[in-house]
VOGU-3710 file (C-alpha; in Angstrom, 3 decimals, decimal comma):
1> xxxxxxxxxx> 13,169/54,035/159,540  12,742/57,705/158,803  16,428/57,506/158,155  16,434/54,578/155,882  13,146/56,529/153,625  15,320/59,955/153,667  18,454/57,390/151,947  16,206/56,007/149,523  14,405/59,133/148,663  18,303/60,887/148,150
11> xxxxxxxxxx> 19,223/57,795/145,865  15,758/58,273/143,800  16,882/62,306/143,460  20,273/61,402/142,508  19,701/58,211/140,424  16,542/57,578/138,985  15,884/61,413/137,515  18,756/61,362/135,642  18,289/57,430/133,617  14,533/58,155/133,323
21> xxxxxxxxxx> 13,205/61,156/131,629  9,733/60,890/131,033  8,418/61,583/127,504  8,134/65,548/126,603  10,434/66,693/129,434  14,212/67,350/129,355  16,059/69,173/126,506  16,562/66,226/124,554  13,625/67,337/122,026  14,916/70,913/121,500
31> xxxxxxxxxx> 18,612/69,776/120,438  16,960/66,994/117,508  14,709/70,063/116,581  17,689/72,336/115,944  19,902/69,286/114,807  16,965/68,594/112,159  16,938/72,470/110,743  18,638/71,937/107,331  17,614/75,162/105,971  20,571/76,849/104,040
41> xxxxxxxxxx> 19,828/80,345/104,604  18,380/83,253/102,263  22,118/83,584/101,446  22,802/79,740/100,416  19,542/79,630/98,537  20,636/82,475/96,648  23,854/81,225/96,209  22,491/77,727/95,110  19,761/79,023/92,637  22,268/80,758/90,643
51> xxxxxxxxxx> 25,242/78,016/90,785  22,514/75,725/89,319  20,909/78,147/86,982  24,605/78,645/85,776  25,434/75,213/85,087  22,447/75,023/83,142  22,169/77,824/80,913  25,825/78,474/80,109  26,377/75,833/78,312  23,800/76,956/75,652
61> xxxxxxxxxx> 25,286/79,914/74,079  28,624/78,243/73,576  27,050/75,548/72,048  25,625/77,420/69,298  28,569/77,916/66,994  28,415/73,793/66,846  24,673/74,012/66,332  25,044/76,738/63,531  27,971/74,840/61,537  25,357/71,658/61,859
71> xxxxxxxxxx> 22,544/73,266/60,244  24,978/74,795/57,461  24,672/78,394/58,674  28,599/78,336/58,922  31,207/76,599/56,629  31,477/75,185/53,483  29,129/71,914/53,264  30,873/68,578/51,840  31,190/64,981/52,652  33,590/64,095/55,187
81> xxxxxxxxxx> 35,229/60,283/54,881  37,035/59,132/57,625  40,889/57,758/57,704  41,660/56,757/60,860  40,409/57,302/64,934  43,088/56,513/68,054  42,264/56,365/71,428  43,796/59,171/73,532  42,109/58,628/76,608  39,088/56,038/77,954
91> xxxxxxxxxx> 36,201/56,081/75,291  38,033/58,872/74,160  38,922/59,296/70,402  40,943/61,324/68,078  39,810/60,935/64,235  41,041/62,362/60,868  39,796/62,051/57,579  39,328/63,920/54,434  36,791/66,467/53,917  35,585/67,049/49,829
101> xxxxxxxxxx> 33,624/70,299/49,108  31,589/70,188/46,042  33,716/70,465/43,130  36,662/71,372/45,386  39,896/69,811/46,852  40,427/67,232/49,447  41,370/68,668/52,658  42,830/66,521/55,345  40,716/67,600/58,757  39,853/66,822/62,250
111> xxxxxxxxxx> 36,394/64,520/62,309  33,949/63,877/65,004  35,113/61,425/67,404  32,090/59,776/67,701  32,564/58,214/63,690  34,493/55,218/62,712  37,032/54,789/60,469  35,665/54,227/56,900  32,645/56,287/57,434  31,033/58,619/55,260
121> xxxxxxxxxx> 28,961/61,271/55,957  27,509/64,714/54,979  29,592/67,629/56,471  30,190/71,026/57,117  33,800/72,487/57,131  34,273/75,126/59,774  35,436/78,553/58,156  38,661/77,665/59,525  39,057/74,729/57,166  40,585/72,336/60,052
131> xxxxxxxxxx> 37,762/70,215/61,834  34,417/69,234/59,679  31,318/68,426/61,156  28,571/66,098/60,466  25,696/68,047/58,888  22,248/68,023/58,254  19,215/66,548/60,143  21,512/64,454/61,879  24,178/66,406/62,795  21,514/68,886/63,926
141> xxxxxxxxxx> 20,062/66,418/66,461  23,818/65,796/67,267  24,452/68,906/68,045  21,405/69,599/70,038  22,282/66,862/72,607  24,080/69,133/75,177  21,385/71,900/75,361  18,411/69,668/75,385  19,995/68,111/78,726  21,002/71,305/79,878
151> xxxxxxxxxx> 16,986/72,107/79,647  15,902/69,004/81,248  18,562/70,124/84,405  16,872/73,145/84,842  13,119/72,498/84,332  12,707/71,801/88,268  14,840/74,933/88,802  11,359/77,238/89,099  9,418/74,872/91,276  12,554/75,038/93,860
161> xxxxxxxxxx> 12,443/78,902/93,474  8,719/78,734/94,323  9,021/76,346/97,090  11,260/78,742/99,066  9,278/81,979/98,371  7,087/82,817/100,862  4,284/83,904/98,318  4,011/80,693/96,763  0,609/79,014/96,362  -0,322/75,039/96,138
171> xxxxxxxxxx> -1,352/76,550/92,438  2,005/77,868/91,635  3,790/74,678/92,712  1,592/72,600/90,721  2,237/74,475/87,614  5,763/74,470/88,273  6,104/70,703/88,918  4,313/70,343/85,634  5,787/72,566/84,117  9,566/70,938/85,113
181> xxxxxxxxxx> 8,071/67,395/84,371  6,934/68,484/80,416  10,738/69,748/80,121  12,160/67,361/81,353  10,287/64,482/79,053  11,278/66,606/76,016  14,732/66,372/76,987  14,916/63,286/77,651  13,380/62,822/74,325  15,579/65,191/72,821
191> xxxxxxxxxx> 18,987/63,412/73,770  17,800/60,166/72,861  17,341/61,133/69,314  20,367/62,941/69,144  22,129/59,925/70,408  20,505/58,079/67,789  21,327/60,566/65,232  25,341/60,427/66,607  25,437/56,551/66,524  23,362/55,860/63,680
201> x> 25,811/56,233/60,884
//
């Protein structure tokens, strides 16, 4: 008997310990705690705010040149018919057409690919009399499209900044998540006009 009981309690020892683990012993929870730690670092934060901060706000300055010849700051302002637009590429277009200055010449120039052939438009020439622009309110809008969604990518940039400072307050995130929501509406408001503006003509 005593033999039998010394078997069975080996078996148990060797066995039954190592199928059943009861709840909150083992190592098992440490491993899915350090399995679940998805932090990037102080480095990859770093690294992250600025690649996304980059994206965002690059854009913006060399944008402005197309913003400027828009609004007329640039160029010589016209009205821009044009010829003919080939695909090069999918929903990709390459138009020409004929750009008139006031009491000046025709000059053949490169038009806006989003136009149709046959359309007529207000324009600006660029001061290197080889591409015209569409000008005015609409070409304004137009030309406002990129950098109003380049604000709406960033607006939710400060409230991920806050989130990983350690000085950060249920005050300050509020602000900031309000603050990214009001950009991001006027963005979104922002390129839908423009788009309208583009498409309109």
């Amino acid at each position: 008997m005593s033999k039998r009981r010394r078997g069975g309690t080996s078996r148990h020892r060797r066995y039954g310990t190592g199928r059943v683990r009861p709840e909150g012993t083992g190592h098992r929870p440490a491993v899915i705690t350090a399995s679940g730690n998805r932090d990037p670092g102080r480095i990859g934060k770093v690294l992250l705010v600025l690649m996304w901060a980059g994206i965002c706000l690059v854009p913006i300055p060399l944008w402005v040149p197309a913003i400027q010849l828009a609004a007329g700051a640039v160029g010589t302002p016209g009205t821009l018919t044009v010829e003919v637009c080939e695909p090069v590429g999918r929903n990709r277009y390459d138009c020409e057409g004929t750009f008139v200055p006031g009491g000046g010449r025709p000059v053949p120039v490169s038009a806006p690919p989003d136009l149709e052939a046959g359309d007529t438009v207000p324009a600006q020439l660029t001061p290197e009399g080889d591409r015209a622009a569409m000008a005015g309110p609409r070409g304004v809008f137009g030309a406002l499209t990129l950098p109003f969604f380049c604000v709406g990518g960033i607006g939710f940039l400060p409230y991920v900044v806050l989130y990983w400072s350690s000085g950060a307050t249920r005050r300050h995130l509020r602000a900031a998540a309000f603050t990214g929501w009001v950009l991001t509406t006027v963005a979104l408001m922002g390129i839908t006009i423009g788009l309208i503006a583009i498409y309109s003509v």
